[in-house]
C-alpha positions in Angstrom: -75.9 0.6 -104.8 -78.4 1.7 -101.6 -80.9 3.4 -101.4 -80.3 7.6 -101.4 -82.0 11.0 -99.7 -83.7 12.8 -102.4 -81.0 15.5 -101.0 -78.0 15.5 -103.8 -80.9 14.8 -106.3 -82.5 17.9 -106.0 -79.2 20.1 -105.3 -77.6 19.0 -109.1 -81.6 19.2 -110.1 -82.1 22.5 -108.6 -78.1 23.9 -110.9 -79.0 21.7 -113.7 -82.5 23.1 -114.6 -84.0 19.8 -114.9 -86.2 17.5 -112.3 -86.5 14.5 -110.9 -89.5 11.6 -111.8 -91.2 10.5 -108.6 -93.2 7.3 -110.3 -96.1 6.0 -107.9 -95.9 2.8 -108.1 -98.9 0.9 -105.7 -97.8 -2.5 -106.9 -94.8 -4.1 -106.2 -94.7 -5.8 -109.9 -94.0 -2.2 -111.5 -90.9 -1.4 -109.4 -88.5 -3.0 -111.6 -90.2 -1.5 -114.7 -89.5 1.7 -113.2 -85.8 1.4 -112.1 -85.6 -0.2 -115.8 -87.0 2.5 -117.8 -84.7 5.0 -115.7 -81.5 3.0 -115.7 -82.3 2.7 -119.4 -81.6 6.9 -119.6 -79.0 6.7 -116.8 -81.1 8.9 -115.5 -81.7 9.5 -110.5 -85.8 8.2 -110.1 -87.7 8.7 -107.0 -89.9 5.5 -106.4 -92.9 6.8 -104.4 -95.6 5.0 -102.8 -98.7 6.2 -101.2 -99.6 5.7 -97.6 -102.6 3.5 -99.0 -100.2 1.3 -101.1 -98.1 0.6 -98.4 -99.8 0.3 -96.0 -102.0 -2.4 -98.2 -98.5 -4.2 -99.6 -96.5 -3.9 -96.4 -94.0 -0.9 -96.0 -91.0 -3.7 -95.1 -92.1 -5.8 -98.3 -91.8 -2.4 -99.7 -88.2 -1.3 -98.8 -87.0 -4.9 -99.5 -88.1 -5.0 -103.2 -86.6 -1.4 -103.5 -83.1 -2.5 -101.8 -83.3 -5.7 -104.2 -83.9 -3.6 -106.6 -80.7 -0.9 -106.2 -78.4 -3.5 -106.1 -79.3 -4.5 -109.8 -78.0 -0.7 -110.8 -75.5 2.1 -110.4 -78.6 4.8 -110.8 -79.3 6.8 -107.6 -82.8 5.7 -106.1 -84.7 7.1 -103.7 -88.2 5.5 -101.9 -90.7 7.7 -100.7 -93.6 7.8 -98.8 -96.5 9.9 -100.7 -99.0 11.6 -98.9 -98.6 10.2 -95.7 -101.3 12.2 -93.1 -100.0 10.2 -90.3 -96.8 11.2 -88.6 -96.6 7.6 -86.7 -96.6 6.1 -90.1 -94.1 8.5 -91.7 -92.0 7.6 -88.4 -92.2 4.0 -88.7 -91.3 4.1 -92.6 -88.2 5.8 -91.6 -87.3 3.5 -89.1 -88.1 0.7 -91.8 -85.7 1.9 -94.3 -87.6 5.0 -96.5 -85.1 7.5 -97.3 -87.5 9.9 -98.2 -91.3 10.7 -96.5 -94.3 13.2 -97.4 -96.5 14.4 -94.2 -99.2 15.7 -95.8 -101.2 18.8 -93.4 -102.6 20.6 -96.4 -106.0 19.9 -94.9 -105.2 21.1 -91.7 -105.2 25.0 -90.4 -101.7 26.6 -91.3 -100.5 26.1 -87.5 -101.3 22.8 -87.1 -99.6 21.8 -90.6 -96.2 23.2 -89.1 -97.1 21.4 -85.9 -97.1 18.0 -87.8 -94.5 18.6 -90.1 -92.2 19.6 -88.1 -92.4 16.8 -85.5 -92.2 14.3 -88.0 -89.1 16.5 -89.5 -87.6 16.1 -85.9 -87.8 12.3 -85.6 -86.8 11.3 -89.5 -83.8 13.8 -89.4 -82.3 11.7 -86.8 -82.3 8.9 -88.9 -80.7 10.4 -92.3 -84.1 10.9 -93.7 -86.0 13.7 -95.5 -89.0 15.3 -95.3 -91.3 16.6 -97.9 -94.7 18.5 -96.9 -97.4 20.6 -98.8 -98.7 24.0 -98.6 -102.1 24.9 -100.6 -104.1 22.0 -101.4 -103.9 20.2 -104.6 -107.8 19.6 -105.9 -108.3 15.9 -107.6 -108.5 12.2 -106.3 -105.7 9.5 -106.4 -105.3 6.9 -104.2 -107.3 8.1 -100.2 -106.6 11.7 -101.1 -109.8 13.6 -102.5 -110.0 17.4 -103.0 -113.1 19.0 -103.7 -112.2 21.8 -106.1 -113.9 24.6 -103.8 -111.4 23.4 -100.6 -108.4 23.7 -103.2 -106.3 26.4 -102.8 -102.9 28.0 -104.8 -100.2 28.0 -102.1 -99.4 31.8 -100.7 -96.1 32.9 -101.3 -96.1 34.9 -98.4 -96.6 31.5 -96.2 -93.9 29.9 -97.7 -90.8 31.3 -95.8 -92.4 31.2 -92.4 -93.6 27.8 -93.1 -90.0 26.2 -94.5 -88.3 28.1 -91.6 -90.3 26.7 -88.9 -90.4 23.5 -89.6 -86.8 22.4 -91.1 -88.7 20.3 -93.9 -86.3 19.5 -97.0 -88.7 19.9 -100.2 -91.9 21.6 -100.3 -94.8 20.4 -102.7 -97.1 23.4 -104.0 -100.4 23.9 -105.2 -100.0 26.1 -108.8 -102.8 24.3 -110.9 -101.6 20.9 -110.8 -104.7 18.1 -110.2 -104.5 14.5 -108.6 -106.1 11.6 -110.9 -106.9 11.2 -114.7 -109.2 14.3 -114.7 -107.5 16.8 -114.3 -108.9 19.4 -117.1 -112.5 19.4 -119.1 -112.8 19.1 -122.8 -112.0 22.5 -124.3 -110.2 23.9 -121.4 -106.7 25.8 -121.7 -105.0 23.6 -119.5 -102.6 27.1 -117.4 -100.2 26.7 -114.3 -99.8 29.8 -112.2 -96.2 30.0 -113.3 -96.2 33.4 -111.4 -97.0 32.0 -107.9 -94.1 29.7 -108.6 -91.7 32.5 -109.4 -92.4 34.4 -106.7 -92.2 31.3 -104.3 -88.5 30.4 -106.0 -87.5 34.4 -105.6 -88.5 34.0 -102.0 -87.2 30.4 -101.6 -83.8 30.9 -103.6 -82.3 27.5 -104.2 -84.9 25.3 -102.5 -86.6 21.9 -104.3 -90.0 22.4 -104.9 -92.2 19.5 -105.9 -94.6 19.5 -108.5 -98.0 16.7 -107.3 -101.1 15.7 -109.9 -98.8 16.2 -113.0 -99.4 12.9 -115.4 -100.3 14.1 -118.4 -102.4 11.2 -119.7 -101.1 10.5 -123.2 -103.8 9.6 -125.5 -102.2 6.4 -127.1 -102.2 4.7 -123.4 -105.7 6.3 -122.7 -106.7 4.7 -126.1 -105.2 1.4 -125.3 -107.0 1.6 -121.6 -110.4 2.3 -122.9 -110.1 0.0 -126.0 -109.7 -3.0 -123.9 -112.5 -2.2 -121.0 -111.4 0.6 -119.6 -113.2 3.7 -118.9 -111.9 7.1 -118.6 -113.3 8.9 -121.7 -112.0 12.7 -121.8 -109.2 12.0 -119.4 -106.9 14.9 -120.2 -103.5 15.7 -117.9 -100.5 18.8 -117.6 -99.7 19.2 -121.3 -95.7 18.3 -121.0 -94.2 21.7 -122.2 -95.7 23.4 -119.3 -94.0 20.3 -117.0 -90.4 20.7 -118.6 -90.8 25.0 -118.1 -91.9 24.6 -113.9 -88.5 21.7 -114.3 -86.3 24.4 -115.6 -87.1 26.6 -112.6 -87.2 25.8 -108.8 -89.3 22.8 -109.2 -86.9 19.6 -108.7 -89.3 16.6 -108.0 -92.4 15.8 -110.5 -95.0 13.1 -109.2 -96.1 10.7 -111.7 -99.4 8.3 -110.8 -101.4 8.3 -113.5 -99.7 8.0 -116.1 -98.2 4.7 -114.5 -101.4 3.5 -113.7 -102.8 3.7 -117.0 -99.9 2.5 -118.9 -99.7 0.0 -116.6 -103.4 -1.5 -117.0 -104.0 -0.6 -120.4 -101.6 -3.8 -121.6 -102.4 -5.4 -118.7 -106.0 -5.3 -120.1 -105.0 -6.1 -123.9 -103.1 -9.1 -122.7 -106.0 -10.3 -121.6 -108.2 -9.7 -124.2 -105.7 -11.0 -127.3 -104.3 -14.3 -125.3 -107.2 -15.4 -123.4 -105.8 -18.9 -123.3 -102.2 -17.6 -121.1 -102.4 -17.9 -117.5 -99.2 -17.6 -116.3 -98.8 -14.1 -114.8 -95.3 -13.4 -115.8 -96.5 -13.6 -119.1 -99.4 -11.5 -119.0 -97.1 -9.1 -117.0 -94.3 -8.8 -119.2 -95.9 -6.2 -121.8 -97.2 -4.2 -119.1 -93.7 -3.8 -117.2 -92.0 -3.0 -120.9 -95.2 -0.4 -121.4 -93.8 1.4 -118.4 -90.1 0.9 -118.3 -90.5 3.0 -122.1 -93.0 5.4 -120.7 -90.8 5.9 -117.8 -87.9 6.8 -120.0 -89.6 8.9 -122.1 -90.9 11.0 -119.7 -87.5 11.9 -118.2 -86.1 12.4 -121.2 -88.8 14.9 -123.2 -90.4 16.3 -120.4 -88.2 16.5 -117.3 -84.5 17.0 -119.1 -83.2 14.3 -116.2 -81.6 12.0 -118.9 -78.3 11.3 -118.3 -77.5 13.0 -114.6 -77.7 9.5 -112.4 
């Protein structure tokens, strides 16, 4: 089938009490594992992709692998732009084929944040896309984005009206505790998302997707598998998956995944390696890698997100 809005997603989300995956992907080669690993659960998946990644792959090599890709499946799929800072490159995305983009303002002054967002709102809506953009910062590093903890900021439920309202976005990503990259909490912390904030943002946003960035949760057999084979990311600890599937079963529809992928991803990548040094065809070193993350991917829709079975 083609390529979808996020739109129908997140209304059935939104009723259903579950969420939507949104799997970064920065490699072409871990598309298909994705759409695998959700077609597997017959479950809608977002395939997101940062403004680094495509600009660094190509944003029309990227909408042609995902349009291949659709036409393999009857699962809804949408493609989105993650954490785009540059309206021209949200535009042109659009006008390539993304069905979905991110402008990302959180760094900017509240006014000029609405400024951006809603002109790149104005332009995509005219081409059947939707628009995603953040309020409150979201502390951590992944990908070009990097937050230093004392610039991050909870997003203000009082903001959040005026800020929807004026700039006719679709979803709205949130800042409640959530952390970019594999670091996410120390050692001995009590990992805690400011479920309050987000029930107070859902009372004053009734019915409206919110999107939940930062929120792998790092499972310790892939960390192990990473760091076994030459990794390093000792003490890498993510969003334990109960708190995930409780913000799910509120207002929050869309749930970015990056890490996660990334070290699933690597992690076999890496073993492959290291057990059949004499292979040296990629497909084959590839193979256990894109099976790695078609499982993860299923799993995670299924025990954390409650998405199985609504494509």
């Amino acid at each position: 089938m083609a390529l979808v809005t996020t739109k129908e997603m997140f209304k059935k989300a939104y009723e259903g009490g579950y969420a939507i995956g949104a799997f970064n992907t920065d490699s072409l080669d871990i598309i298909p594992a994705v759409v695998a690993g959700a077609a597997s659960v017959n479950a809608p998946v977002i395939i997101a992709v940062s403004e680094s990644a495509a600009r660094a792959v190509g944003p029309g090599y990227v909408v042609s692998t995902l349009q291949a890709a659709a036409k393999t499946t009857d699962i809804p799929i949408a493609l989105h732009l993650d954490h785009a800072r540059s309206p021209e490159f949200c535009k042109e995305c659009a006008d390539l084929g993304f069905t979905s983009v991110m402008i990302d303002g959180s760094f900017l002054d509240f006014e000029k944040n609405i400024e951006i967002s809603k002109d790149v709102a104005d332009y995509v809506h005219t081409r059947g896309v939707v628009v995603e953009s953040e309020l409150g910062a979201i502390t951590g590093v992944e990908d070009d984005i990097v937050v230093d903890e004392k610039y991050g900021a909870f997003t203000r439920p009082q903001d959040v009206v005026e800020f929807v309202s004026r700039t006719g976005i679709d979803s709205l990503a949130i800042a409640i505790g959530t952390a970019h990259g594999a670091y996410k909490f120390k050692p001995g912390e009590n990992p805690q998302l400011r479920f309050d904030i987000l029930e107070e943002i859902q009372e004053k946003l009734p019915g409206f997707p919110l999107v939940l960035h930062g929120a792998s949760s790092v499972p310790k057999d892939r960390l192990d598998i990473f760091n076994k084979y030459g990794g390093q990311l000792p003490e890498a600890i993510g969003i334990p998956g109960e708190m995930l599937r409780k913000a799910a079963s509120m207002a929050v529809c869309k749930v970015n995944v990056g890490t996660d992928i990334r070290v699933c991803w690597l992690g076999e990548f890496r073993r492959q390696l290291a057990e059949q040094p004499s292979k040296y065809e990629v497909v084959k070193v590839t193979d256990a890698a894109r099976k790695a993350v078609a499982e993860m991917v299923a799993a995670r829709i299924t025990n954390v997100l409650g998405c199985n079975g609504k494509a």
